[in-house]
Structures are given as structure tokens and as C-alpha cells.
MIDRENSE-231291 format. One line per field, with one value per residue (C-alpha): y, z, x; residue number from 1. Coordinates in Angstrom, 2 decimals. Layout:
# residues N
c2 <- (Y_...)
c3 <- (Z_...)
c1 <- (X_...)
vose <- (NUM_...)
END
This chain:
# residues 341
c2 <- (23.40_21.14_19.56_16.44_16.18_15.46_13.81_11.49_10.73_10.53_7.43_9.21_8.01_9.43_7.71_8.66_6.45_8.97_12.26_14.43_17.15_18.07_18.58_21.65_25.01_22.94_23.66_20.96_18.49_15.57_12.65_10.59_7.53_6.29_3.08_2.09_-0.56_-1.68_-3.23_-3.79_-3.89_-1.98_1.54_4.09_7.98_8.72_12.78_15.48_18.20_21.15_24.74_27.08_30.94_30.45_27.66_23.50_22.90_19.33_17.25_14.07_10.78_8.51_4.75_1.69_2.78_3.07_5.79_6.55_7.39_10.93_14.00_16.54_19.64_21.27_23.90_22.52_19.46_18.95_18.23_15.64_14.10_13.81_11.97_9.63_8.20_8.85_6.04_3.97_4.53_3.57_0.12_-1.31_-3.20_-2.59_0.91_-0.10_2.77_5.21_7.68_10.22_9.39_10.33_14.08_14.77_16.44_17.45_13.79_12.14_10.80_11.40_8.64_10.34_14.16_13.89_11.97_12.56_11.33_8.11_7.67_7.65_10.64_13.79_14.68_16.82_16.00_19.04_20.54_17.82_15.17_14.12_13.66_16.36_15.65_18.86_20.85_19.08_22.86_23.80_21.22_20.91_24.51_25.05_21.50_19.85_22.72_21.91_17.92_18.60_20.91_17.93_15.43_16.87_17.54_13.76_12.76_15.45_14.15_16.01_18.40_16.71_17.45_17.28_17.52_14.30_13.37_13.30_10.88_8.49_8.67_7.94_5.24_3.75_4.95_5.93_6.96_4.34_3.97_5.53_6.54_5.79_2.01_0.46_-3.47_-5.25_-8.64_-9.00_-12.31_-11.27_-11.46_-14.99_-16.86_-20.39_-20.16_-21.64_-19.79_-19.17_-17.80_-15.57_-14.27_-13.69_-10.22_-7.34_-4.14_-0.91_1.44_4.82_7.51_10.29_9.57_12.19_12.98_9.90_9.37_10.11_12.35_15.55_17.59_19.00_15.68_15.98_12.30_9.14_5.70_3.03_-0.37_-3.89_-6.70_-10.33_-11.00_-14.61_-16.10_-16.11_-13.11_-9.81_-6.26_-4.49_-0.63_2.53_6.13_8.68_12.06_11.98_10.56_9.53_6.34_5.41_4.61_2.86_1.09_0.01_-1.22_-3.34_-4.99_-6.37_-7.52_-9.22_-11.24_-12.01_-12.82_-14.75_-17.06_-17.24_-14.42_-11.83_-8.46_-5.41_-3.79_-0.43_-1.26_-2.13_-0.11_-0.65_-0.07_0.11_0.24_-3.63_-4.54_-6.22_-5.33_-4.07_-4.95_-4.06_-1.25_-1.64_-4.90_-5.57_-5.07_-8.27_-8.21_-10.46_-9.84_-6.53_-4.09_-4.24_-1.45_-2.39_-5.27_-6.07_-5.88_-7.80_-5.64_-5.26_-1.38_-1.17_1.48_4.46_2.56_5.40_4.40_1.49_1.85_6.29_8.50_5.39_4.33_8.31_9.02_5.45_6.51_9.91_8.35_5.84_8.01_10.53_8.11_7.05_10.37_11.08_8.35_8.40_4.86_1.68_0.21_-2.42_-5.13_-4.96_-4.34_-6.22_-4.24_-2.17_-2.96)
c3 <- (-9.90_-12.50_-14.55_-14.54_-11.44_-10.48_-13.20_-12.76_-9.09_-10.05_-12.05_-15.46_-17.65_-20.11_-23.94_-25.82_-28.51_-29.11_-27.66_-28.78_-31.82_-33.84_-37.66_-38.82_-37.88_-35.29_-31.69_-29.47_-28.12_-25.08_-24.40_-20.83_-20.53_-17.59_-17.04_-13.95_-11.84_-10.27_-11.42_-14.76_-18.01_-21.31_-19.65_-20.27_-20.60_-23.61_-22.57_-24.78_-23.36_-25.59_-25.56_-25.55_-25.05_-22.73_-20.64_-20.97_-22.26_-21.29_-23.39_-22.79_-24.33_-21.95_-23.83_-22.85_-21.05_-22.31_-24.56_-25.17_-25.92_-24.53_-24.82_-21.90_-22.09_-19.18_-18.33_-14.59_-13.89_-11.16_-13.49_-14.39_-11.06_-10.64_-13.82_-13.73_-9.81_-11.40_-14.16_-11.31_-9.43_-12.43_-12.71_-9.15_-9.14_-6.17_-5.82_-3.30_-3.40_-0.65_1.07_0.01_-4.29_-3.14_-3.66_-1.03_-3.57_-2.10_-1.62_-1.12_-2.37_-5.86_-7.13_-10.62_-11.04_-14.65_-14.87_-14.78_-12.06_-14.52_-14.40_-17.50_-18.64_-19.01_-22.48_-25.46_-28.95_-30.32_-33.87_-34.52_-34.04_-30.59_-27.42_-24.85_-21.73_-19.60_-16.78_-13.40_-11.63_-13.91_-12.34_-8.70_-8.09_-5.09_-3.75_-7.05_-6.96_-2.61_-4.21_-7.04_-4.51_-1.68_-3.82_-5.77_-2.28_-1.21_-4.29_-3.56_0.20_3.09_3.35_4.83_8.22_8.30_6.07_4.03_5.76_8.98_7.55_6.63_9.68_11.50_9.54_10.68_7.47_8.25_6.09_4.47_1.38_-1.66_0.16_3.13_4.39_6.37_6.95_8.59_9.48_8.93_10.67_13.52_15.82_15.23_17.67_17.12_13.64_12.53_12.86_9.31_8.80_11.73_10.38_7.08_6.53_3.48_2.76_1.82_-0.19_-1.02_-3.45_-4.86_-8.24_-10.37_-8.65_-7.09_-3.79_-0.18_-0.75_0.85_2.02_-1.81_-3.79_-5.95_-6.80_-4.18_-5.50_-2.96_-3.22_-1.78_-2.40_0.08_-1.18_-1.94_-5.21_-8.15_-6.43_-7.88_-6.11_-6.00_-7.00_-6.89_-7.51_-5.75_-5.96_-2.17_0.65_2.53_-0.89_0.37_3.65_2.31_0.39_3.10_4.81_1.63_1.06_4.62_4.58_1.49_3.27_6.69_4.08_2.41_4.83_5.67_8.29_8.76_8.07_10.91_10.60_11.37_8.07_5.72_4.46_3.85_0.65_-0.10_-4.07_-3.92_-0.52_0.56_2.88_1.29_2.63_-0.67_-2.39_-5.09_-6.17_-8.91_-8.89_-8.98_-5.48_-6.21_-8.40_-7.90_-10.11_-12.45_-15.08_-15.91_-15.91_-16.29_-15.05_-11.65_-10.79_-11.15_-11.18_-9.49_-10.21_-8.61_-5.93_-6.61_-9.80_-8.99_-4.84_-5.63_-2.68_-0.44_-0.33_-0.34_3.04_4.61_3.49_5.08_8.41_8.55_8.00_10.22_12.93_11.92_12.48_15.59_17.31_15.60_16.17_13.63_10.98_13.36_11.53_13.46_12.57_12.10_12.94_9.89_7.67)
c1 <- (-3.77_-1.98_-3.97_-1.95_-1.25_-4.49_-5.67_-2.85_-4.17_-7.54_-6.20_-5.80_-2.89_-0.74_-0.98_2.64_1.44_-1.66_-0.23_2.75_2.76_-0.10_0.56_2.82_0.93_-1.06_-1.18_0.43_-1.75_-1.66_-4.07_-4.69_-6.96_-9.01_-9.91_-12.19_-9.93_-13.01_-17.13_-17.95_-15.14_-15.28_-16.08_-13.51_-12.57_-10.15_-9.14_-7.57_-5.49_-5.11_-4.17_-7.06_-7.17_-3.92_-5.05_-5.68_-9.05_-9.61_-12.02_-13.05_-14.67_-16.71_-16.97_-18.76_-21.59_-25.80_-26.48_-22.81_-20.52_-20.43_-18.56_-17.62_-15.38_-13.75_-11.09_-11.12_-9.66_-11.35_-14.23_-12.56_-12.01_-15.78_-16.24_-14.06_-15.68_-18.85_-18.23_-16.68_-19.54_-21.62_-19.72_-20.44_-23.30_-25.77_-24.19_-21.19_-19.21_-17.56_-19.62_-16.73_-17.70_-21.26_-22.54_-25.37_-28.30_-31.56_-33.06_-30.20_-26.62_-25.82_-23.77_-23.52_-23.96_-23.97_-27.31_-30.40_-32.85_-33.98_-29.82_-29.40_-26.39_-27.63_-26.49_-27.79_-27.19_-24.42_-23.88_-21.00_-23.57_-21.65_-23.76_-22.44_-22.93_-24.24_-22.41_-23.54_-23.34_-26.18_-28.56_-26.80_-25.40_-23.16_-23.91_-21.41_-18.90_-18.77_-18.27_-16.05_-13.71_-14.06_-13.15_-10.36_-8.49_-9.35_-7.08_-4.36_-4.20_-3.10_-0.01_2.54_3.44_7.23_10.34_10.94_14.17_12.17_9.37_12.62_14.49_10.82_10.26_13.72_16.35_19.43_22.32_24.56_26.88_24.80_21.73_19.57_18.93_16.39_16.66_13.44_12.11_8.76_8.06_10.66_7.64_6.43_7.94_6.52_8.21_11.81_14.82_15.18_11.43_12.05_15.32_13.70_14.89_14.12_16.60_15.03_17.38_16.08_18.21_17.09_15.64_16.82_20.53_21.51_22.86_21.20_18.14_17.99_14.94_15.06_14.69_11.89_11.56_12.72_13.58_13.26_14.47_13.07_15.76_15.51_18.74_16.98_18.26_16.20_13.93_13.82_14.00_10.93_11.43_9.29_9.49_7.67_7.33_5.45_8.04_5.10_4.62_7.87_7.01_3.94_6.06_7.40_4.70_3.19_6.91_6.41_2.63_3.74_6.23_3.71_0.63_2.80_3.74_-0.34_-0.64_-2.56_-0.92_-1.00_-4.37_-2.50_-0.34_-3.95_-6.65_-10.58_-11.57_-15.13_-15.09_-13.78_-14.91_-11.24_-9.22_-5.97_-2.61_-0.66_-1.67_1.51_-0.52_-2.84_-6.43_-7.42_-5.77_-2.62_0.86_2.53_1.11_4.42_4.94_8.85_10.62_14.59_18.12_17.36_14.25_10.52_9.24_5.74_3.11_1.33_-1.20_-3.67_-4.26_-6.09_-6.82_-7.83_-8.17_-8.68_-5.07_-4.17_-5.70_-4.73_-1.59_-1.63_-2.66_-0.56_2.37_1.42_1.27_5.05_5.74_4.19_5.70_8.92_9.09_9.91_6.95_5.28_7.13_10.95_13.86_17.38_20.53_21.58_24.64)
vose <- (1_2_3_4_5_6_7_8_9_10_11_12_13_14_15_16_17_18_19_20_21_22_23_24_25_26_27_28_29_30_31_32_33_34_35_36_37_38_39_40_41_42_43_44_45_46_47_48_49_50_51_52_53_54_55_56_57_58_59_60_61_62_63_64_65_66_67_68_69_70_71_72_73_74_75_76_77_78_79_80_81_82_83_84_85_86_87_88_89_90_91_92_93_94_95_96_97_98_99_100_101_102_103_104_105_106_107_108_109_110_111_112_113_114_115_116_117_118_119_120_121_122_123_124_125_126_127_128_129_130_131_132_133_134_135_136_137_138_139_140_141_142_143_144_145_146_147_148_149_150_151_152_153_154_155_156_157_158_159_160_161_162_163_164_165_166_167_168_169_170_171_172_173_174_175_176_177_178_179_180_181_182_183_184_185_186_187_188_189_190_191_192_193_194_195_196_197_198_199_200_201_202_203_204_205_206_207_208_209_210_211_212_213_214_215_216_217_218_219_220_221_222_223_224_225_226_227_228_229_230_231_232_233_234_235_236_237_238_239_240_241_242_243_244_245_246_247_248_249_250_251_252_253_254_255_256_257_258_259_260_261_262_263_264_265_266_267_268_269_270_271_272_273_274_275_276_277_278_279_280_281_282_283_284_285_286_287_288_289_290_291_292_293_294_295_296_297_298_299_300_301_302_303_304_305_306_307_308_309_310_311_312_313_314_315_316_317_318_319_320_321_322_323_324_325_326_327_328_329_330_331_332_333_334_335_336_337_338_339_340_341)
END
């Protein structure tokens, strides 16, 4: 498994400012961060990624929480993966947190492996005067190593089911000048509205990221497109490496529009999630459930970010049952369609 890969979905983000190059003679070295999107602020895991004996040896720094902070080394990522929802797990007062971030121990769920049963971290006080937090197997046995395996696939999400140019011609996309195009109407459904709401209407471009052009069932990376074609209103772009984001993407551009005008959204096209308590009809948005979740900003466009990195394996299995629905039915999004350009 690559480390990054699912560190990245387990929120984990890269730092260029701290990683790169060690000094001459030194091994090269990488750092992530993790900060909980959700509960209580200052709590965070700073991570170092380094060569050792041929493989990544990950250690990490957990700030911001009682007795900290704490040190935890790993060469399994998915290690990792249970640390980081056991701090968010640690942040939500009153304990709300999904049944799936819960490891069933002998008298119960286990909303933190690493602590002990006073909850405070189970740590031990090591040579370099740092507090090391102990291996949750050695208290937990096969019952953390069933978690840590159960959870790490919950952030990987399903296999997909079908080639990537079949997810976009389910979803509606069909080859134009450049790439593929899909043009909807959000509100085409409302009858009792004007005209002009009704006609409201969004184009979805997708290329491949990395070539250009119409993407093919090779493209490693998709770039999709939102534009109104409103003046003064910027495109909305995102890259995935998954074409199953893109047809989420999809799905949020549209709620946007419907909540927007004071509707409520498709409940087929929103997701439950339990860390937050909301119902969430655009997982490209903030955290604080509002503005797009922007990470670049210019030339006539807004770039949004990875949803998992603030809605976790909630948004990833939405997503893949949403999309395998699409699929199934090989029908449009549940928000119509105008006739394409």
C-alpha cells in the first residue's frame, strides 16, 4: 500500500515548506500534517516520512491534547489511519462519532485504541525524554489489527465497478470540442419558478489533467470544469485521480445551485455525516459547512480541494454509492439536463 495515498485520504497533508532534502550525506526526508476538520481546535499530528532499512518509517507528533504531546512510530500506514480518527474522535464532545471510527474491544466500543481505560494516552516516557505512545495491538491483539485493516479500506473506498469512460457517459458526458461536456439545469424541475430560474443552466467540462483533451480509459488524473457562464462568477475546477469525484462533483455543483435558491437538495445526491451531525450536500465545501473549500485562486477560476480531507471515509462511501447507482441505471444526475452544445 502507498503510504501516501492513504495518508492523503485519511486527511494527511503534504508540508513543502518543512519537507524536501535533508543536509548533504543525509537521507531524504518528507513531512504530512493532520489537522482534525471537526470538535475541538489546536489538536494536530505533524508526521515524518523517512527511509529506513528499505522501507518508509513513518513517525508522528500528536499536539494539543492532555499529557502531550506524544510520539508514535510506524512502518504501516495504516497505523496511521487509526490515529488520526482516534484524535478526531477525541475532539467531539459527548463522543458523537461513526460507528465505523469505533473498534469493538471486549466491553464495548473503543473510541481511542491508544488509551488507556482512564482515557488518558497510553504512553511511556523513552530515552530521548519524548512520551511514546504504545502499539494498540499489544493491548487489543487481533481485535485493532481487524480495525486498523477495516478502516484503512473504508478510506480507500470500493473498486470501481466500470471503466471511467463508462462512469462519464452514465453520468450524461459526451464528447465535444477539447474534451467531454455535460450541460444541466438544476432548478429545471421547479415549475412554480420564473423562466429564467428554471433555465438556470451549469456546463461541466472534463479533460484529462495531465495530457489534455478528451480522457480516455488511461487518464490518470481528470479535470472537470463548472462555469454558469454568469458574469462576474468564477468556474469551479477539480482534479481527481478517482472518476467517480467527478461525478460527485457533479452532483455538489448542482445542490449548490437548488440550496442556493432555498431548496432542499436530492437526498440521493447528500450524505449523513455523523462526525458534524449535518447533512452534507457539498462535500467540495468548507468545514464550517459554507464557501467552497478553495485551495487556488486566479485566471477566471477557483480550484477546490479533496472532499475527504475534511468529510473522511463518509463522503468516500456516499460517493461510491451514489456513483454506483449512476452506473447501474445509466441514467442522468437527478438534476436534468439541457441539450448539449
Amino acid at each position: 500500500m502507498s503510504p501516501n495515498h492513504l495518508l492523503e485520504r485519511c486527511g494527511f497533508v503534504h508540508d513543502p515548506a518543512r519537507g524536501g532534502m535533508g543536509t548533504a550525506g543525509e537521507a531524504p526526508w518528507r513531512r504530512m500534517t493532520f489537522e482534525p476538520a471537526w470538535g475541538r481546535e489546536g489538536a494536530s499530528i505533524d508526521l515524518v516520512i523517512e527511509p529506513r532499512d528499505g522501507r518508509d518509517f513513518l513517525e508522528a507528533m500528536v499536539h494539543g491534547v492532555p499529557g502531550g504531546p506524544f510520539v508514535y512510530g510506524t512502518f504501516d500506514p495504516a497505523d496511521l489511519a487509526v490515529l488520526a480518527v482516534a484524535l478526531q474522535n477525541t475532539l467531539c464532545e459527548g463522543g458523537d462519532c461513526p460507528s465505523a471510527a469505533r473498534m469493538s474491544g471486549p466491553a464495548g466500543p473503543v473510541t481511542n485504541p491508544f488509551a488507556k481505560d482512564d482515557g488518558s494516552w497510553n504512553s511511556e516516557l523513552g530515552a530521548d525524554r519524548r512520551r511514546h505512545l504504545d502499539h494498540p495491538a499489544g493491548r487489543w491483539g487481533l481485535a485493532y489489527h481487524r480495525f486498523r485493516d477495516e478502516l484503512a479500506a473504508r478510506f480507500m473506498g470500493r473498486p470501481a465497478e466500470a471503466r471511467a469512460t463508462e462512469y462519464l457517459a452514465a453520468a450524461g458526458f459526451a464528447e465535444a470540442e477539447g474534451g467531454l461536456k455535460l450541460v444541466s439545469q438544476p432548478m429545471r424541475s421547479f415549475d412554480h419558478e420564473d423562466a429564467a430560474v428554471r433555465d438556470e443552466a451549469l456546463t461541466f467540462t472534463v479533460v484529462d489533467a495531465d495530457l489534455g483533451g478528451v480522457p480516455t480509459d488511461g487518464t490518470r488524473r481528470f479535470e472537470v470544469r463548472s462555469s454558469s457562464g454568469a458574469e462576474g462568477i468564477l468556474d469551479i475546477v477539480y482534479r481527481a485521480g478517482d472518476v467517480r469525484d467527478v461525478l460527485a462533483f457533479v452532483d455538489a455543483c448542482n445542490n449548490a445551485v437548488i440550496a442556493n435558491h432555498g431548496y432542499q437538495t436530492p437526498e440521493r445526491t447528500s450524505f449523513a455525516h455523523e462526525w458534524s451531525g449535518m447533512a452534507i450536500h457539498n462535500p467540495f465545501g468548507e468545514a464550517s459547512y459554507g464557501d467552497w473549500n478553495v485551495v487556488e485562486q486566479g485566471d477566471g477560476r477557483i480550484v477546490v480541494a479533496d472532499p475527504w480531507t475534511v468529510w473522511g471515509f463518509e463522503y468516500i462511501a456516499w460517493r461510491d454509492e451514489r456513483t454506483s447507482g449512476v452506473l447501474a441505471a445509466r441514467a442522468q444526475p437527478d438534476h436534468g439536463t439541457a441539450p448539449r452544445a
